[in-house]
N, C-alpha and C positions, 0 to 999 in steps of 0.2 A: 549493494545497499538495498534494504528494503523497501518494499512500496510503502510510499504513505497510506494510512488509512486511517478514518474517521470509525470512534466508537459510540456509540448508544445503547442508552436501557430500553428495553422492549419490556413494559407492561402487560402482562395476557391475563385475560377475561375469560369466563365459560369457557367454552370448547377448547382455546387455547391452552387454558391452567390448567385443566383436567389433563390435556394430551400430555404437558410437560410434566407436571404435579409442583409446580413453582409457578409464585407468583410475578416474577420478573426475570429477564435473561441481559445479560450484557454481549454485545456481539460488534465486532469491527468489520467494516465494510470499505472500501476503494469508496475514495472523494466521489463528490457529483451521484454518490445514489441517490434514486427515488425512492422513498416510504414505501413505495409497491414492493423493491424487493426483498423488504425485510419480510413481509408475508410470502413471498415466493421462497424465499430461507426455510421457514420453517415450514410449509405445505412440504417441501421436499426431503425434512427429517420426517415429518410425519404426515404419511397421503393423505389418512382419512381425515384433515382437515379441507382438502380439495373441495367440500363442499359449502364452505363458508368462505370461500374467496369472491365470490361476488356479491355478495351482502356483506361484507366486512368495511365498517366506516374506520378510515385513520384519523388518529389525535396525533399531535407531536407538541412538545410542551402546554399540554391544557388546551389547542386551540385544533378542532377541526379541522383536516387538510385537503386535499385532492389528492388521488393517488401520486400522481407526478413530482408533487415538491419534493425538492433535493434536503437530502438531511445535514444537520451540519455533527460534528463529531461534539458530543455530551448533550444531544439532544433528547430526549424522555420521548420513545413512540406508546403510543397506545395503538391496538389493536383491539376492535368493539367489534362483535358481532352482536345479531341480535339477541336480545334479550328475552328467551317464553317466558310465559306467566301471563298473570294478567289481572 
């Protein structure tokens, strides 16, 4: 039997959508993940995000989070990095 596993949309921003060249990813994870390691997911498809992992703010359904909340399956992450300009 399968492991259960919870799925979400993962939102990407600058550096994120540029790396993928999509503006959204659907991706299933084992119960009890934290939000961290959906950035640790994709740092690991592509390293040269490795530099906006600690400046990277998580959203998960519209509401700012801490890295640690646990996701639940059909939850909307965002991933924000900072924004240049100015």
């Amino acid at each position: 039997m399968p492991e259960p596993s919870i799925t979400v949309t993962v939102k990407l921003f600058a550096a994120y959508q540029e790396a993928y060249g999509v503006t959204d990813l659907v991706l299933d994870f084992p119960p009890g993940t934290p939000v961290s390691a959906v950035l640790d997911h994709l740092i690991n498809e592509h390293p040269q995000l490795q530099q906006w992992r600690n400046i990277t703010r998580f959203g998960v359904n519209l509401q700012f989070v801490e890295p640690d909340t646990i996701l639940q399956s059909g939850d909307e992450v965002a991933l924000i990095p900072p924004v240049s300009g100015g």
